[in-house]
C-alpha atoms as an extended CHARMM CRD file, in Angstrom:
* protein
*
       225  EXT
         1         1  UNK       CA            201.4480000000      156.2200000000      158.2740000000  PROA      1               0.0000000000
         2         2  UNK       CA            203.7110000000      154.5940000000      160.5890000000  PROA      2               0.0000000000
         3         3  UNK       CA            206.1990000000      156.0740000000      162.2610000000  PROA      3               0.0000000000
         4         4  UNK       CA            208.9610000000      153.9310000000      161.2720000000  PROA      4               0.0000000000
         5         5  UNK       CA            207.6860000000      154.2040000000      157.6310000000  PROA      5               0.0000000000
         6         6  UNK       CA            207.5090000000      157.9900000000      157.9070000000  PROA      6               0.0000000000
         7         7  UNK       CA            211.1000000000      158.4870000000      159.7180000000  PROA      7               0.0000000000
         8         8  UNK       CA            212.3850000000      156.1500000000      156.4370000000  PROA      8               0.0000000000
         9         9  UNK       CA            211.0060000000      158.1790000000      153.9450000000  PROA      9               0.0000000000
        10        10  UNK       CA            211.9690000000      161.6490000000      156.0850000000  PROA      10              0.0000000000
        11        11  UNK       CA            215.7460000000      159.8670000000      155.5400000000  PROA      11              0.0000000000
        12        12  UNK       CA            215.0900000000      159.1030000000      151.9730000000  PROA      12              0.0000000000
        13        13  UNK       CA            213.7240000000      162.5380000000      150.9600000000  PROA      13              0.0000000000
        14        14  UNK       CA            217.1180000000      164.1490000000      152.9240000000  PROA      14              0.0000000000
        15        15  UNK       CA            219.8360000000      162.0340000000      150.7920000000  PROA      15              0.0000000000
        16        16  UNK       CA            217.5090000000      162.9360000000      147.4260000000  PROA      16              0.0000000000
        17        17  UNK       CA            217.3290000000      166.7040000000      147.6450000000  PROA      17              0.0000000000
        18        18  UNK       CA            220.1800000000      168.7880000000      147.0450000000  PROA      18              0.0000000000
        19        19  UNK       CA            221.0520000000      171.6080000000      149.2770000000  PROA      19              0.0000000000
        20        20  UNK       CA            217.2660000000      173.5260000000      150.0200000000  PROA      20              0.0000000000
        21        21  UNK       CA            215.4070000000      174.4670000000      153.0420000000  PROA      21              0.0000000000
        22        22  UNK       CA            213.4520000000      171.2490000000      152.4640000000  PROA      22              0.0000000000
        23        23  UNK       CA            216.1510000000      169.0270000000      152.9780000000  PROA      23              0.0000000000
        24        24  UNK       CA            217.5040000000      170.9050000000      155.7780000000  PROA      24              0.0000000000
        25        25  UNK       CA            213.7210000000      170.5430000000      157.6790000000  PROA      25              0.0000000000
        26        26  UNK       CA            214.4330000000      166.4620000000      156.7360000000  PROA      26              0.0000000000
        27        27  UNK       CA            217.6460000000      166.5560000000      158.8720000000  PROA      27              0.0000000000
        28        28  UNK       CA            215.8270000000      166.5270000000      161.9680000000  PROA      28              0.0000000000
        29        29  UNK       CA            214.0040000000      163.3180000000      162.9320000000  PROA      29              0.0000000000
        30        30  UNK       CA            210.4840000000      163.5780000000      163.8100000000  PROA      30              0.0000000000
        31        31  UNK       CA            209.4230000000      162.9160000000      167.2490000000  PROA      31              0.0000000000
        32        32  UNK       CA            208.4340000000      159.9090000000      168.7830000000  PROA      32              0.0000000000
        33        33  UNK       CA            204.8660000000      158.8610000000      169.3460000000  PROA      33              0.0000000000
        34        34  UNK       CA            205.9910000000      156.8600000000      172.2850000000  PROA      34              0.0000000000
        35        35  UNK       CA            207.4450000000      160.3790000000      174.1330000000  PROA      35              0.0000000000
        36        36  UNK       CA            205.0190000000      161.5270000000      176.5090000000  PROA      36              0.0000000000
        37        37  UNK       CA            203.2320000000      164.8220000000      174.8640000000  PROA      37              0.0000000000
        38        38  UNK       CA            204.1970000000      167.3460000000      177.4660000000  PROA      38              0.0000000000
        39        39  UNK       CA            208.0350000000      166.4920000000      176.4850000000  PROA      39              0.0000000000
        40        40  UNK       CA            207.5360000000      167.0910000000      172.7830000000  PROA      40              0.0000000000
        41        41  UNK       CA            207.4430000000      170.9860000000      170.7360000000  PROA      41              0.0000000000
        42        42  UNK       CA            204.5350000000      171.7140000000      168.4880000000  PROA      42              0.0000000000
        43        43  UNK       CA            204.2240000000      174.4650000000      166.1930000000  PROA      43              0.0000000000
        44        44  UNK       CA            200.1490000000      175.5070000000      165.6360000000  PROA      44              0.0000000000
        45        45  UNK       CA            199.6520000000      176.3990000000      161.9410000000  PROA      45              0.0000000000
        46        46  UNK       CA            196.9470000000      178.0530000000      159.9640000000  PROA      46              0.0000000000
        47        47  UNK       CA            196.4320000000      178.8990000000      156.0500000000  PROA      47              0.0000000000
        48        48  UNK       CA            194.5790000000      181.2490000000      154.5310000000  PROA      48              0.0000000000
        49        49  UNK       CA            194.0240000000      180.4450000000      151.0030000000  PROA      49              0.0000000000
        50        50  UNK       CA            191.7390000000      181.4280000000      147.4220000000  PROA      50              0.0000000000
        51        51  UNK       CA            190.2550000000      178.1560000000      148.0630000000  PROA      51              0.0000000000
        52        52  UNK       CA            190.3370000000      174.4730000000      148.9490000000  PROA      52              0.0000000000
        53        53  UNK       CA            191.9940000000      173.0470000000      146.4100000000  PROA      53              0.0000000000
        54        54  UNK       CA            196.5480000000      172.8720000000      146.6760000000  PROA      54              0.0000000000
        55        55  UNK       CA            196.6650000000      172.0140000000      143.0510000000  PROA      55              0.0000000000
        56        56  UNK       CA            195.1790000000      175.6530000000      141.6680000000  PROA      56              0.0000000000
        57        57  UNK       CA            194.3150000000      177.6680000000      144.4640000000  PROA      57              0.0000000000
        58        58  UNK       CA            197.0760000000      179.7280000000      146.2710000000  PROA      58              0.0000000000
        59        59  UNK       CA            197.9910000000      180.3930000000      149.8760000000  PROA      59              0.0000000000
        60        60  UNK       CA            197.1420000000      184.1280000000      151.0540000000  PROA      60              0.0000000000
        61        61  UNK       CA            198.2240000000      183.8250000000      154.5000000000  PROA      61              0.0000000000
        62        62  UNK       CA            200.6730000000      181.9200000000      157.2290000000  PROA      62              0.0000000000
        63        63  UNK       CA            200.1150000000      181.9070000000      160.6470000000  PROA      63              0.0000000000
        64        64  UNK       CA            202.0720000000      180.2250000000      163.4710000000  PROA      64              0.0000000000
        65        65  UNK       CA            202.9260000000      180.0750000000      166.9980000000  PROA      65              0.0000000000
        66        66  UNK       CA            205.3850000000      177.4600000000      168.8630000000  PROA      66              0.0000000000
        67        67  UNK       CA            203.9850000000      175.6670000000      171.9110000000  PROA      67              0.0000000000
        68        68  UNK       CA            206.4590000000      173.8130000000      174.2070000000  PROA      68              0.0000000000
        69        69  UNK       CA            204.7060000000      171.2980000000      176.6140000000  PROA      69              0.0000000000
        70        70  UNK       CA            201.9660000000      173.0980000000      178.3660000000  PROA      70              0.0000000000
        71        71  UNK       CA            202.8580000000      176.6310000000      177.1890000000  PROA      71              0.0000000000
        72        72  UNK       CA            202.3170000000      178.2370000000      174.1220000000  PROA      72              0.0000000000
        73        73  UNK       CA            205.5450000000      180.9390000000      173.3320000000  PROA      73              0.0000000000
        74        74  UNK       CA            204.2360000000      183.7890000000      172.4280000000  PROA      74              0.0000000000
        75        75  UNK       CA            207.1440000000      185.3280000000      171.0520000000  PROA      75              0.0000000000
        76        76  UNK       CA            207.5910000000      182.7590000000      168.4680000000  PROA      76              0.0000000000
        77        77  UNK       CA            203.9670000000      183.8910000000      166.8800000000  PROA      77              0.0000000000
        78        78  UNK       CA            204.5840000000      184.9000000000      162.9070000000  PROA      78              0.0000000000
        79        79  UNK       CA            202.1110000000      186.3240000000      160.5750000000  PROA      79              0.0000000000
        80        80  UNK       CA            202.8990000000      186.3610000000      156.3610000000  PROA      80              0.0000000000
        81        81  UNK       CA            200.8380000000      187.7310000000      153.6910000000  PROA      81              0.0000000000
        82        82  UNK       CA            201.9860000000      186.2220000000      150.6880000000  PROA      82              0.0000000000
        83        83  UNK       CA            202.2440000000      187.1550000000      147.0720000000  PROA      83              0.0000000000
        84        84  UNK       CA            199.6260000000      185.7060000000      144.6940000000  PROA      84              0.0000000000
        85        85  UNK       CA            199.4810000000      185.8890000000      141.1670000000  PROA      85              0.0000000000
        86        86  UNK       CA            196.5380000000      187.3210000000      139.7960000000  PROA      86              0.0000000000
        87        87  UNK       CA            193.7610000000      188.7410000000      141.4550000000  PROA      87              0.0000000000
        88        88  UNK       CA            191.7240000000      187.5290000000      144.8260000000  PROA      88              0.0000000000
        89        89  UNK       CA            188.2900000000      185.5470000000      144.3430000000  PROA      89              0.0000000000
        90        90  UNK       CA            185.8480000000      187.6870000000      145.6480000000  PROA      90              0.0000000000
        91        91  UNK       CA            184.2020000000      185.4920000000      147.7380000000  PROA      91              0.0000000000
        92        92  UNK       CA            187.7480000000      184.2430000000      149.2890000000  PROA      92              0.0000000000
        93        93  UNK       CA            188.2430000000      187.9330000000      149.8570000000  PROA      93              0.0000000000
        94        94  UNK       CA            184.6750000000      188.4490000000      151.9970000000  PROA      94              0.0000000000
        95        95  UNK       CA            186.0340000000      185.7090000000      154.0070000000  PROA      95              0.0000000000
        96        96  UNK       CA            189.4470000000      186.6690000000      155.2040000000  PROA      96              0.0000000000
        97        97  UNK       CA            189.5550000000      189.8320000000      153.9890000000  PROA      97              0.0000000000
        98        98  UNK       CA            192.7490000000      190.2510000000      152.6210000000  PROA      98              0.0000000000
        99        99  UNK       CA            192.7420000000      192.5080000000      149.5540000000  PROA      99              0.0000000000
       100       100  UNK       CA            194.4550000000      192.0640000000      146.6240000000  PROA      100             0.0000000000
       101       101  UNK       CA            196.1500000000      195.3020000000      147.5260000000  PROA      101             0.0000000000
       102       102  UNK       CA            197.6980000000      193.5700000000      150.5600000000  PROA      102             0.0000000000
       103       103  UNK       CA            198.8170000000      190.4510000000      148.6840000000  PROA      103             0.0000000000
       104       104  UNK       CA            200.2640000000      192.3510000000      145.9860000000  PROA      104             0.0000000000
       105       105  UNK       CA            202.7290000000      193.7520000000      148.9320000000  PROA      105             0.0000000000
       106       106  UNK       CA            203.0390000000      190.3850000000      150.6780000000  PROA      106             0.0000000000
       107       107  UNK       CA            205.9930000000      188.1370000000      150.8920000000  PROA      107             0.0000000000
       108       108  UNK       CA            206.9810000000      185.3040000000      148.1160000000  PROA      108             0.0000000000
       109       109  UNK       CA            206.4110000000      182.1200000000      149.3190000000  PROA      109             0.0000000000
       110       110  UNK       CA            209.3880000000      180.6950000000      148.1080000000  PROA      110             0.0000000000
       111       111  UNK       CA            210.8850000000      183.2160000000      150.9880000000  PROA      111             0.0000000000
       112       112  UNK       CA            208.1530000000      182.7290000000      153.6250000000  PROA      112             0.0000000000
       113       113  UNK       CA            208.3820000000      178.8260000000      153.5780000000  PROA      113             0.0000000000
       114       114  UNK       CA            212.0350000000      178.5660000000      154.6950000000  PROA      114             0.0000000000
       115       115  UNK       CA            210.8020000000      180.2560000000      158.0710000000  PROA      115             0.0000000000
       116       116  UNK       CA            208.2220000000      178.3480000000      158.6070000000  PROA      116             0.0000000000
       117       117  UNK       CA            210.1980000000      174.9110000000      157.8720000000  PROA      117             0.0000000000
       118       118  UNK       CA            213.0300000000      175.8540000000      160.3110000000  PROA      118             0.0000000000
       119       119  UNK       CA            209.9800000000      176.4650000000      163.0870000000  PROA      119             0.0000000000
       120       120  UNK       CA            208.7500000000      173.0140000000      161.8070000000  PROA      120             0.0000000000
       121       121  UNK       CA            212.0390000000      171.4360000000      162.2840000000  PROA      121             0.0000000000
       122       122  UNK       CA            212.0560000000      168.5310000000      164.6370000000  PROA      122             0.0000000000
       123       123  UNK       CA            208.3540000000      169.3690000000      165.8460000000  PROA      123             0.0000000000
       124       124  UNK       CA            205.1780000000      168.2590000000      165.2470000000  PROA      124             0.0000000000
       125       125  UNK       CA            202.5050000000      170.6240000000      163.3200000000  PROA      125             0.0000000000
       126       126  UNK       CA            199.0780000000      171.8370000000      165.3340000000  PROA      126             0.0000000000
       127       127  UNK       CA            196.2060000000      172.1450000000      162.9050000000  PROA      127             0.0000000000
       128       128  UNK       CA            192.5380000000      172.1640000000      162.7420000000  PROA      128             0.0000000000
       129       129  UNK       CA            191.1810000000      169.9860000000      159.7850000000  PROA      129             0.0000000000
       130       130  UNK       CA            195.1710000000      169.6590000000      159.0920000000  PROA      130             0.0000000000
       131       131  UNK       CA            194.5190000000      168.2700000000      155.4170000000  PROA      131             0.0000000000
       132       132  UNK       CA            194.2260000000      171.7130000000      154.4690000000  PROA      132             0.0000000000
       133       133  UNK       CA            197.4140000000      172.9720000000      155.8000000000  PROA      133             0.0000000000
       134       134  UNK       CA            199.7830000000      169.6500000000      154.9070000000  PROA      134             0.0000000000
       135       135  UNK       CA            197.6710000000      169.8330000000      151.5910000000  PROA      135             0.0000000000
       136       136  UNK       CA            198.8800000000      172.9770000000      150.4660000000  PROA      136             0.0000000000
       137       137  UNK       CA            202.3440000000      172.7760000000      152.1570000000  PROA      137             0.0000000000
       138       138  UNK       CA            202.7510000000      170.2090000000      150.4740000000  PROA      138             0.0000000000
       139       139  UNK       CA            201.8300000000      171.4090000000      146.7970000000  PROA      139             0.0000000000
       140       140  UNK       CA            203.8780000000      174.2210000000      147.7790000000  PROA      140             0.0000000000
       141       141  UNK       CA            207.1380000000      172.2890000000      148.6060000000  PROA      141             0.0000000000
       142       142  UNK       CA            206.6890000000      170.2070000000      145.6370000000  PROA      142             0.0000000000
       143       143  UNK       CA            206.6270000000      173.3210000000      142.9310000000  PROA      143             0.0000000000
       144       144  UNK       CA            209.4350000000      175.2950000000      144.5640000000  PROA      144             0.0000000000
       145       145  UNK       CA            212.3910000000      172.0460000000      145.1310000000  PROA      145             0.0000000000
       146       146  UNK       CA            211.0830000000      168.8730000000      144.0720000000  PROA      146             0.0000000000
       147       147  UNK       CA            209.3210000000      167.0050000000      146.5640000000  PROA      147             0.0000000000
       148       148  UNK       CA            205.9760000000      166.8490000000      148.9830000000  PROA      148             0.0000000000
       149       149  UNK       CA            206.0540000000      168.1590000000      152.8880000000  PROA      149             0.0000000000
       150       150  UNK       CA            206.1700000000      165.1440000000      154.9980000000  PROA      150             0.0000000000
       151       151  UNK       CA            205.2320000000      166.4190000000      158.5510000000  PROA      151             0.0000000000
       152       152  UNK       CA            203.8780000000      164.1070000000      162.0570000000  PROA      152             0.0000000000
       153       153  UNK       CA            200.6330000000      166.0370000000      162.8060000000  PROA      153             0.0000000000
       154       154  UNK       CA            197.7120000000      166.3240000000      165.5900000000  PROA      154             0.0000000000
       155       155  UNK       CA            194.3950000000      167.3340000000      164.0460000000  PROA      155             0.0000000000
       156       156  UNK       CA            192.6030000000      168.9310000000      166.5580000000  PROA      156             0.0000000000
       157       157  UNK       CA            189.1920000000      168.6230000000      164.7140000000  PROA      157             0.0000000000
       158       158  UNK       CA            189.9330000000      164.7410000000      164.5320000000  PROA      158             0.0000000000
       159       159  UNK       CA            190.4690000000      164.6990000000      168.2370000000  PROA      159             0.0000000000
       160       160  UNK       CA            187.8460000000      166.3860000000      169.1780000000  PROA      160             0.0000000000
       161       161  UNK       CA            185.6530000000      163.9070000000      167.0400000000  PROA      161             0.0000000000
       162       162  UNK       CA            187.1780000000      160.7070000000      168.6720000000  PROA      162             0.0000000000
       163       163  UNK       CA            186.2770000000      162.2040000000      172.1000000000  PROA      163             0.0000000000
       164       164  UNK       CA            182.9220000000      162.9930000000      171.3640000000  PROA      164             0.0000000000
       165       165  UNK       CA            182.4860000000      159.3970000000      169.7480000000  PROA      165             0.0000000000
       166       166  UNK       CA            184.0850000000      158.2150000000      172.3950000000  PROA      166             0.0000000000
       167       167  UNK       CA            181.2950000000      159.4320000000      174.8060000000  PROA      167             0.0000000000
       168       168  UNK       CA            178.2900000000      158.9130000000      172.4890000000  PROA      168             0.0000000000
       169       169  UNK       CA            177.7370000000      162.3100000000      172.5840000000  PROA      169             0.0000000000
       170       170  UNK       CA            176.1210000000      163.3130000000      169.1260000000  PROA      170             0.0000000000
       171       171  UNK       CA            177.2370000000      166.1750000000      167.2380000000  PROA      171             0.0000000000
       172       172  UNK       CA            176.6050000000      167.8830000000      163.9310000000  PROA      172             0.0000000000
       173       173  UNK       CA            179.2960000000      168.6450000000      161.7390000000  PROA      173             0.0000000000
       174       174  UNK       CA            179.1910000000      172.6660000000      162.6260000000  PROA      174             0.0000000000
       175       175  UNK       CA            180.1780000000      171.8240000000      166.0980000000  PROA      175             0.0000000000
       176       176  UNK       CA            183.5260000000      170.6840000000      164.7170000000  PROA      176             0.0000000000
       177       177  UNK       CA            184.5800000000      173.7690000000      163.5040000000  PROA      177             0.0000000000
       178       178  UNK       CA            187.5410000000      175.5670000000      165.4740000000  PROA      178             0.0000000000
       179       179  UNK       CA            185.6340000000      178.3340000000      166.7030000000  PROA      179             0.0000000000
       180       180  UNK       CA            183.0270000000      176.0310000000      167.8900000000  PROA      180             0.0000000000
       181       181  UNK       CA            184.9890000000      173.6050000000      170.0730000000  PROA      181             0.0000000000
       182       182  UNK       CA            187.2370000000      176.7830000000      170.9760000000  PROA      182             0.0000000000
       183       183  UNK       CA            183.7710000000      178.1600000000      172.8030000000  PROA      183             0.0000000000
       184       184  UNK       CA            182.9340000000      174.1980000000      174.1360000000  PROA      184             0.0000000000
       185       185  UNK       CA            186.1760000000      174.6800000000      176.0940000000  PROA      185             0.0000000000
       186       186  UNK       CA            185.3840000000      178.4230000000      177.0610000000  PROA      186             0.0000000000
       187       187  UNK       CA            188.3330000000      179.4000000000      175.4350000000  PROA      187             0.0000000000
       188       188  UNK       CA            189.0030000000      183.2800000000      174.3540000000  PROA      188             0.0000000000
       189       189  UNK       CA            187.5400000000      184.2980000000      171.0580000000  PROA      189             0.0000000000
       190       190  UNK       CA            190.2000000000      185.5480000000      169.3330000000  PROA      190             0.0000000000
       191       191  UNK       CA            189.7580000000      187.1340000000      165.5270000000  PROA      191             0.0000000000
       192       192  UNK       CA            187.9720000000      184.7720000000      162.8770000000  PROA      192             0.0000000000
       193       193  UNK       CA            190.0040000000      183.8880000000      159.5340000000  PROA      193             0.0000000000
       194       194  UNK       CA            193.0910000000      185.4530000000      160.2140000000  PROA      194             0.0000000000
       195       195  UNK       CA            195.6660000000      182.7830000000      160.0490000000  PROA      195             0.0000000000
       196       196  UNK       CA            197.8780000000      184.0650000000      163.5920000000  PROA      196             0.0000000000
       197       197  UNK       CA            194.4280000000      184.2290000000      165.3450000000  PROA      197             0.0000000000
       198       198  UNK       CA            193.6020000000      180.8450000000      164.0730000000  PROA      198             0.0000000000
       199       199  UNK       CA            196.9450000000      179.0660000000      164.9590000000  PROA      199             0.0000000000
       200       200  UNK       CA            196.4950000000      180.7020000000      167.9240000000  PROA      200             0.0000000000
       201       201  UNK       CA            192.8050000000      179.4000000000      168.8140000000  PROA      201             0.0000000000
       202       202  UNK       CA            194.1780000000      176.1270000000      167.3870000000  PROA      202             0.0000000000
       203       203  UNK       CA            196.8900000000      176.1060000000      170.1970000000  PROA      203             0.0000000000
       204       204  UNK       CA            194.7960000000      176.8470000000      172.8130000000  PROA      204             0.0000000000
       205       205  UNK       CA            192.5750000000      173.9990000000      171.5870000000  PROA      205             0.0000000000
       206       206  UNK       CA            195.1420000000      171.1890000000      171.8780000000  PROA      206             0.0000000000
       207       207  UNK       CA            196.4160000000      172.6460000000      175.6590000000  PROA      207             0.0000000000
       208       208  UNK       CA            192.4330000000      172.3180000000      176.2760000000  PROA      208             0.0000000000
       209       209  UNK       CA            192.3650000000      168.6840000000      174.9160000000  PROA      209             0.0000000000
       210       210  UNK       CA            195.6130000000      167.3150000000      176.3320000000  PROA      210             0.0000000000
       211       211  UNK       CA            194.3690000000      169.0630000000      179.7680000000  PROA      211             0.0000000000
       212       212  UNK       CA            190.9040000000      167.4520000000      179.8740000000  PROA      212             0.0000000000
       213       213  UNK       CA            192.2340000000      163.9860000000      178.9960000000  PROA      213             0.0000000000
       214       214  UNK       CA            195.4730000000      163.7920000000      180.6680000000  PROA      214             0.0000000000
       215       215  UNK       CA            195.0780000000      162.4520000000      183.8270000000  PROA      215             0.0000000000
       216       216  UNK       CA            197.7960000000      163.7770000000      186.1290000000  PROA      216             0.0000000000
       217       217  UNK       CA            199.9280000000      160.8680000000      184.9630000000  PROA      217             0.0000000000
       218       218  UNK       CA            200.6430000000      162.2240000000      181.3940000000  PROA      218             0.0000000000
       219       219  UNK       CA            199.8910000000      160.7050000000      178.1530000000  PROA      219             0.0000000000
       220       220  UNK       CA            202.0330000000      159.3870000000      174.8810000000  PROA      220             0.0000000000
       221       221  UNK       CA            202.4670000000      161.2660000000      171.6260000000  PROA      221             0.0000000000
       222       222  UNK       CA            200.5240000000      158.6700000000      169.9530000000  PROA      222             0.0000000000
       223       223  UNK       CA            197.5220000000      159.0960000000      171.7350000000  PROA      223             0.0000000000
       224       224  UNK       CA            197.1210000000      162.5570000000      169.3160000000  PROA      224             0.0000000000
       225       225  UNK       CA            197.7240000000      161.3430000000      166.3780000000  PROA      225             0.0000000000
């Protein structure tokens, strides 16, 4: 999507919701593609969900971190269990090993959203294989006030792609994945599926990428997206 077609649908979505966090998030304009990266905020997300689909599977976990040109803040990092209804699929249970135990305490999302949003606000979201995560944002935003997440996003998995195609260097599809490209770019290994340690390798990822491509003379937003 374009940016002018995204920033006019941001400004439609604000004058149709009533007062919500979601319509406060579409106050803020999204940033430029033309603004050079290292002038722009990012916020590195990661979901931990019951599965892949937004329409019937439910998010378990939020992670985030803010990253401000070059640096990723530290400080800002935020990890939420949320509340699901019902119990855990076992197998998404193996995998991030969050018990239904520890979901039953978590947060509702309807209260861990709004935090998230105002990090979101006026930033662009940091994601590997970011369908998942503006997938079930999205879903989410919808059932709770009325209307779909729209968000300007870098998918580090789809620039790591267009580099490697870029190169003709061949790849398989396992050499995608975060922790993967993370070790590519000798990067620390931080915890597997756990949604801080994920944003968090996702960060680091992006830094990595901007770093190896940017030249000394910087490089536009657009060139991420």
């Amino acid at each position: 999507m374009s940016g002018f077609l995204l920033e006019q649908r941001r400004r439609a979505r604000f004058r149709r919701l009533d007062d919500c966090p979601l319509r406060e998030y579409f106050a803020w304009p999204f940033p430029r593609a033309s603004r050079d990266y290292r002038d722009v905020e990012y916020v590195a997300v990661d979901l931990e969900t019951t599965g892949l689909n937004p329409q019937v599977d439910q998010i378990l976990s939020i992670g985030w971190v803010v990253v401000t040109g070059n640096r990723i803040r530290l400080a800002t990092a935020r990890h939420r269990l949320v509340k699901v209804e019902g119990e855990i699929p076992a197998e998404s249970a193996v995998i991030h090993q969050i018990t239904d135990d520890e979901a039953a305490a978590g947060l509702a999302l309807a209260g861990v959203l709004p935090e998230l949003l105002w990090a979101l606000s006026g930033r662009i979201l940091i994601a590997h294989h970011a369908r998942i995560e503006i997938g079930f944002l999205g879903a989410a935003c919808k059932r709770l006030w009325g209307q779909r997440l729209l968000v300007r996003a870098v998918d580090t998995q789809v620039v790591a792609r267009r580099l490697l195609e870029r190169r003709h260097i061949p790849f398989k599809a396992g050499d995608l994945r975060l922790h993967a490209l993370c070790e590519r770019y000798n990067l620390p290994r931080h915890g597997a599926h756990n949604a801080l340690s994920d944003a968090l390798s996702a960060a680091e990822l992006f830094l990595a990428q901007a770093a190896h491509r940017d030249s000394g003379h910087g490089m536009k937003l657009a060139d991420f997206l």
